[in-house]
N, C-alpha and C positions, 0 to 999 in steps of 0.2 A: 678400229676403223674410224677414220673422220669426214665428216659433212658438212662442207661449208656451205654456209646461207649466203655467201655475196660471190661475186664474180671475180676474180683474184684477177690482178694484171700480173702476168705471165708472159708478158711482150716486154721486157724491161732492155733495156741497152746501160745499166746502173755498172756504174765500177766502184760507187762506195758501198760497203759492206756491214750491216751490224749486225750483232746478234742480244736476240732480246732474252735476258734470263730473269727464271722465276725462283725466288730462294725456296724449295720446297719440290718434290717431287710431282711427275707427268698428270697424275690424278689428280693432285689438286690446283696446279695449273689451270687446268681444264675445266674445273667449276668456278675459276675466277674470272670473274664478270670484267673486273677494270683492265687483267694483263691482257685478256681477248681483243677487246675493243680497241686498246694502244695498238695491239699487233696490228690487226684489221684497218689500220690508220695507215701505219708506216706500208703494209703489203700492199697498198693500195697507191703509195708515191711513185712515181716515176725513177726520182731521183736517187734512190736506192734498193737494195737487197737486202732483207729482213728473216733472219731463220733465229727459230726458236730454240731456248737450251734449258735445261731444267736440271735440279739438284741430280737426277739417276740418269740423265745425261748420257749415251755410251759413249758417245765423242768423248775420248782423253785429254787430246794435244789439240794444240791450236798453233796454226801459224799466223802470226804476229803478221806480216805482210800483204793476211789473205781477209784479217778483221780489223775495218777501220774505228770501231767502235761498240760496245759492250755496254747496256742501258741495263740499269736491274729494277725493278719492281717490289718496293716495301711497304707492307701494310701493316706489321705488328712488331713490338721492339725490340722480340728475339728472335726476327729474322735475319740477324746478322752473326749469329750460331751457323746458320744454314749457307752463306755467302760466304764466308772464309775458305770451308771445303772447297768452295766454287773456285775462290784464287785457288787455292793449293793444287787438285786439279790440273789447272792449267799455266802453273806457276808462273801466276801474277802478285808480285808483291803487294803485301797489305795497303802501305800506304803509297795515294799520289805520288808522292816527291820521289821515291827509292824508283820510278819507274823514271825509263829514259821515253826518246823519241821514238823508238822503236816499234813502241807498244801502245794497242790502242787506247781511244778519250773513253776512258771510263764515267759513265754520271748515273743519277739514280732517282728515280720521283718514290710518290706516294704517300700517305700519310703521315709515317713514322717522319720522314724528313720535312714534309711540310710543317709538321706543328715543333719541331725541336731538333733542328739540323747539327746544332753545333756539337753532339757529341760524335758524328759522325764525319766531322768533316774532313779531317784527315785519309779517309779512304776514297774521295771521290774528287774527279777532276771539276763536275761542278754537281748542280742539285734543281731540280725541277719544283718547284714548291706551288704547289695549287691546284684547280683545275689542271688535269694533263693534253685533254683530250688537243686545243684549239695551239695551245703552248709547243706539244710536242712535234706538231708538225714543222712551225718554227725552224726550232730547234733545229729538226733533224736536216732541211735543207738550208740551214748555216754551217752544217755539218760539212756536209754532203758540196756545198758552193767551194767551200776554202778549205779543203782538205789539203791542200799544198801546200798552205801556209801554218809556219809554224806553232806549236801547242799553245803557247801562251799568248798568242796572237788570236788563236780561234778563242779562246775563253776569255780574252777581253770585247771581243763582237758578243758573243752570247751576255756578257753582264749587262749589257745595253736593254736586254727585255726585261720586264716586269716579270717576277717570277722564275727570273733567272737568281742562284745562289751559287758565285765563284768564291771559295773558300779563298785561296789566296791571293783574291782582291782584297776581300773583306768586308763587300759593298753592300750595307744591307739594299733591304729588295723589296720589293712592295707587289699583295697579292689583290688582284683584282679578278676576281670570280667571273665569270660572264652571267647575265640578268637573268637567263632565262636557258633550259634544255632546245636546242634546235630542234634534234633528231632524238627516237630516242635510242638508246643505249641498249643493248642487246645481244647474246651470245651469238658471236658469230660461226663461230666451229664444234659441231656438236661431236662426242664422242663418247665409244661404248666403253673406254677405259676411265671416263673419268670419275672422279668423286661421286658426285651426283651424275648416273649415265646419262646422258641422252638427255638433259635437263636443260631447256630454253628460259635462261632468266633475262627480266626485263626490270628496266628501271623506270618505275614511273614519277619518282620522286625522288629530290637531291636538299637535303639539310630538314631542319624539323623547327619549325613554328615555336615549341616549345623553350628551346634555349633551358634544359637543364641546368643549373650552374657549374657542373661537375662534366658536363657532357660537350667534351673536344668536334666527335663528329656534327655536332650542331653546327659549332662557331666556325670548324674550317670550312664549312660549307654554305656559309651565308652569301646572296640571301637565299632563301627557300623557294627554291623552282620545281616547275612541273614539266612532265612530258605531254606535247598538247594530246586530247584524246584522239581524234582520227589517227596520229603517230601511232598511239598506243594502238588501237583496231589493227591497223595495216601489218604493226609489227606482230603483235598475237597471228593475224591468219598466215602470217610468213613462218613463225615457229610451227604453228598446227599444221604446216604442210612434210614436216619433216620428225615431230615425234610428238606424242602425247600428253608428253608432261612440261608443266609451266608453273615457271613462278615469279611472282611478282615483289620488285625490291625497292627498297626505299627505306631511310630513317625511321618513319612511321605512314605505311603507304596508303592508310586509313585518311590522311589528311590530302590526298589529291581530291579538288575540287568534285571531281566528276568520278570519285571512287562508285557509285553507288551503279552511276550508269554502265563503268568498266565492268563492275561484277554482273549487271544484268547480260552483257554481252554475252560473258563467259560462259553464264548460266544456262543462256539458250544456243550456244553451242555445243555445251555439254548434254542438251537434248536430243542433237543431233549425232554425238559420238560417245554415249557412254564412256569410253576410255580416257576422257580426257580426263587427268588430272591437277590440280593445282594447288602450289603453296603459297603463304604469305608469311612473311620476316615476324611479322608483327602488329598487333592490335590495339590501336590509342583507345583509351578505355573512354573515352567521352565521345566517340564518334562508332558505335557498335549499337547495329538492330539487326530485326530480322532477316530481314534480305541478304544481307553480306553474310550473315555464318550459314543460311541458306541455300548460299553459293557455293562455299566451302564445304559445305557435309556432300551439294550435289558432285560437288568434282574430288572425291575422297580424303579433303581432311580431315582427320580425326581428331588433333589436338591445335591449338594454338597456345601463341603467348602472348602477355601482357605486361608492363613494368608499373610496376608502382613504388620502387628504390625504397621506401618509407612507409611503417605502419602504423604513426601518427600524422595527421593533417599541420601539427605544429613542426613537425619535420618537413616532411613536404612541399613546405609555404617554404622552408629555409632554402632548398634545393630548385625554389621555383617550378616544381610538380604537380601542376596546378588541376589538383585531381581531387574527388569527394570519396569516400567510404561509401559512399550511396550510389557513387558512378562505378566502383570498384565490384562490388557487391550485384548488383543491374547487370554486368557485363556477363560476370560466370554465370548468371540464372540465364542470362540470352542463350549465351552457349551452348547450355544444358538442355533447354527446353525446344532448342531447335535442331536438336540431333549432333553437336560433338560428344565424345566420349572423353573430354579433358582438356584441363588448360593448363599451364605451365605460369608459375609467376616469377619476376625476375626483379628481385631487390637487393638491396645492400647492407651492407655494416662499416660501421666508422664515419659513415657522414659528419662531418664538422659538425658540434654542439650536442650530437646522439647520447641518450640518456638512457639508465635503466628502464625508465618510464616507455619509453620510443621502442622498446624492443621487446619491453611485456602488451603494448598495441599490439604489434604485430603478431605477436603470438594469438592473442585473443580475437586477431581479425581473421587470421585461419583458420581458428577453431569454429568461428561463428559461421565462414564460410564451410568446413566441410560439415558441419550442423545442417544449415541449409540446402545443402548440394547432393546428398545422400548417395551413396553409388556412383557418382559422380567423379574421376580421377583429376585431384588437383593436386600438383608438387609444387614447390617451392626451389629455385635455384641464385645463390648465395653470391655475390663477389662484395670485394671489401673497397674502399674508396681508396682511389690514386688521383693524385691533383694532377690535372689537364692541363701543359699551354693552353694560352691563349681563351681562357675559360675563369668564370670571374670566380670562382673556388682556386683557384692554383696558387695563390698564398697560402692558403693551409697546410699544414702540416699532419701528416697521420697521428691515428694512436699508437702507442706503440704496438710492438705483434705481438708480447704477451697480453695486452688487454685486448687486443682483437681476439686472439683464441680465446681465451677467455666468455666474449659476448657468442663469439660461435660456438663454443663448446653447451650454454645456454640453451641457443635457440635450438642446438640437436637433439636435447633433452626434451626441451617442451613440444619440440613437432612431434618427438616419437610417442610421447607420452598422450598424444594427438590422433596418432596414425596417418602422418603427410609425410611423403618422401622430401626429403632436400639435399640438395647437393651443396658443394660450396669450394669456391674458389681459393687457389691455395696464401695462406697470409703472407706465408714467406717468399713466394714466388712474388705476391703484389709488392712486396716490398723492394724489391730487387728491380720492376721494374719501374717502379718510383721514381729509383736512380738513376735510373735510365733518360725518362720522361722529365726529370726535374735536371739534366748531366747539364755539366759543360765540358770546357777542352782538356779538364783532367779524365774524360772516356776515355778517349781512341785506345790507351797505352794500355787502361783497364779491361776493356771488350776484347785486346788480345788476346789477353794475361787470360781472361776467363774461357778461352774459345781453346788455348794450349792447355790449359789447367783440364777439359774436359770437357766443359760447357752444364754441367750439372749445377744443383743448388751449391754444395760446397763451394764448389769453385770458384763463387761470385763475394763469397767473403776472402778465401784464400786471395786470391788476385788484388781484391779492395786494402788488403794490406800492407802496411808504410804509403799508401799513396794519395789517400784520403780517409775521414772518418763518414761512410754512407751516412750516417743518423743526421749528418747535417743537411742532407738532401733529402729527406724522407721525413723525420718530425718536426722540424723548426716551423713553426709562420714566419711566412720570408715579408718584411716590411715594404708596406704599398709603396714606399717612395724609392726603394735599390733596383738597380739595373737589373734584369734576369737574361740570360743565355740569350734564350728568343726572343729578344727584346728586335733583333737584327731581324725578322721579317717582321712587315706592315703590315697586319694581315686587318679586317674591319669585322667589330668597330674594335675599334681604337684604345689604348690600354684605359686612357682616363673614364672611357665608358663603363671599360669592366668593373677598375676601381670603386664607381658611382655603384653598380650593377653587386659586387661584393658587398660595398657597406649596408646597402638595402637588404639584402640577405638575410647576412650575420643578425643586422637589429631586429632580424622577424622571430629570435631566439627568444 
């Protein structure tokens, strides 16, 4: 069953037609925050008809006559494992060009294509890169205006916007984020099948102050905006009118201005309905006291997270993590002392310049923490470092994945030898998508090859076979001064910033 929170226009007199697909099945459609809010955008036009499709889809066939237009929604690199089925399906050929008039403008937003379009660009008539929210609507009434006119006529009006990417113009495109959250951002359709049931997430926060050097969601998301708080109030008593659970999202939501006052709200309406409960993404370790886990123990959470990527400070200062062992240490005793039952920490391996040194830190900062923390459940979960467009690390090159298992292989020993659980992200998987993340126009042919081959790990070497050597996309330091893929979106700041932003780094080794 579904509960929309807004007023759907249902009066439409629309004869253009899209359908908005999620690579990934109804459940978890339904706990994503970004495809809701695009949908709740376009349902809300005048100017067209908007139905939703998802990977289990029972819709088979599609009449070509009856869909002007097919938009997908990408947020991770192998979600295009999940969209192939989608063509097949509905037998849509893979690429652009093999498609005639017939068939509808295929295009596609979201992360995976804003930060590194060009391995993709072959399957798509054009590409949304940035903010979607103010963009898509655009978009969809240039759509919707000149659907008479023919396809390549509509995709040279669309290259016209900022944020528009027409593969075969070839025009790069320049992203300009908007200053500031208008409204905020909020699950518009609640439902009992999805991921997270009945779960009202909100976003109070867009990009992170921090500028990790390694961390893409930062930079594509500059600058760092807020949802105003009255927004945020209005929107929370809008979700509480409809379910009990809430949660609050953001890069690191601890850094909204007026975080302290939001949790007070929460807290004293959690006074008023026991049931209410609420989660948070994450906890910046330099802005955590009383009050806020306070709020969180009163509206039932039990654990949270924290990232500290690095177990030495001389790491950290490399990765611009600009975090103390004494703020690290401060935060779980906060935790502890005011009623969670655990915190979760979330770091890395392979950071550029990481040393034996940096990884027996880390083990000895865990030990001294569950020393300190007694009964206290704290784990550790592990991913290994992938250079980011657009991100002033992305010249770096991995360690190999024998020395990365290797340093993993390590830290599992000495957690366990510890008693802290840790998980860890798979090497060979990061590696794969590396290539992904670092691809150019030698992908599309390869993303086939691996999606027919099976879409499994084998398959991503089998396929890379005779048609490039990956290790040149995964360990090279690629040099400050060559062209890179993505060099074709503008995105700010600007490559010679990062450059500036890299060498600073690297010297802090």
């Amino acid at each position: 069953m579904e509960k929309f929170l807004y007023k759907r226009n249902t009066k439409k007199n629309a004869d253009y037609n899209i359908w908005f697909a999620f690579p990934g099945c109804y459940s978890f459609a339904m706990s994503s925050l970004g495809y809701l809010h695009i949908f709740k955008l376009m349902d809300e036009m005048d100017e067209v008809n908007v139905e939703r499709v998802y990977s289990d889809s029972t819709k088979t066939e599609i009449q070509f006559k009856d869909v002007n237009a097919i938009a997908f929604s990408s947020s991770f690199d192998l979600d295009f494992m999940s969209i192939f089925p989608m063509f097949d399906k509905y037998k849509i050929p893979y690429k652009a060009a093999n498609r005639d008039e017939t068939m509808p403008i295929i295009f596609c937003g979201g992360p995976v294509v804003t930060a590194n379009p060009i391995p993709y660009k072959d399957f798509f008539d054009f590409m949304i890169i940035g903010d979607g929210e103010n963009l898509n609507t655009k978009v969809v009434t240039i759509l919707a205006d000149n659907k008479d006119l023919p396809k390549p006529e509509i995709l040279k009006i669309l290259a016209k916007l900022d944020g528009v990417y027409v593969p075969t113009l070839n025009q790069p495109t320049v992203i300009k984020n908007s200053c500031k959250i208008e409204n905020c951002v909020y699950t518009p359709i609640l439902s009992d099948d999805a991921f997270f049931k009945d779960m009202f997430i909100l976003e109070i926060s867009r990009g992170c102050a921090n500028c990790c050097g390694f961390c893409m969601a930062s930079y594509l998301n500059l600058p760092v905006r807020f949802a105003p708080y009255e927004n945020i109030i209005e929107a929370l008593n809008l979700g509480l009118k409809y379910t009990n659970k809430i949660a609050l999202l953001g890069a690191q939501v601890s850094i909204h201005p007026k975080f302290k006052q939001i949790c007070k709200y929460i807290y004293n309406r959690v006074q008023e309905n026991p049931e209410i409960e609420m989660s948070i993404s994450s906890l910046r370790v330099d802005a955590v006291d009383d009050s806020i886990i306070k709020t969180l123990v009163a509206a039932h959470q039990k654990h949270v997270t924290i990232a500290i990527e690095a177990g030495s400070e001389r790491l950290r200062k490399v990765i611009n993590k600009n975090i103390t062992e004494e703020q690290i240490k401060k935060t779980v005793e906060t935790a502890r002392l005011n009623g969670l039952k655990g915190i979760k920490v979330y770091a890395m391996i392979g950071i550029p310049t990481e040393r034996q040194e940096d990884l027996e830190e880390m083990v000895r900062l865990a030990k001294e923490l569950k020393q300190a923390n007694k009964g206290f459940d704290i784990s550790f979960a592990f991913s290994s470092f992938i250079p980011k467009p657009h991100t002033p690390l992305q010249w770096c090159g991995r360690f190999s994945t024998k020395e990365l298992e290797k340093r993993q292989n390590f830290l599992q020993k000495e957690f366990h030898k510890i008693g802290i659980k840790t998980s860890f992200s798979s090497i060979k998987w990061d590696y794969w998508q590396t290539v992904l993340s670092r691809g150019d126009e030698k992908m599309s042919d390869f993303i086939i090859d691996v999606y027919k081959n099976g879409s499994k790990l084998g398959a991503f070497k089998k396929s890379a076979k005779d048609k490039f050597n990956p290790d040149d996309y995964v360990l090279r330091n690629y040099d400050l001064n060559e062209t890179l893929p993505w060099d074709i979106i503008d995105l700010p700041p600007r490559k010679e910033v990062l450059i500036e932003r890299h060498k600073k780094l690297l010297n802090l080794q």
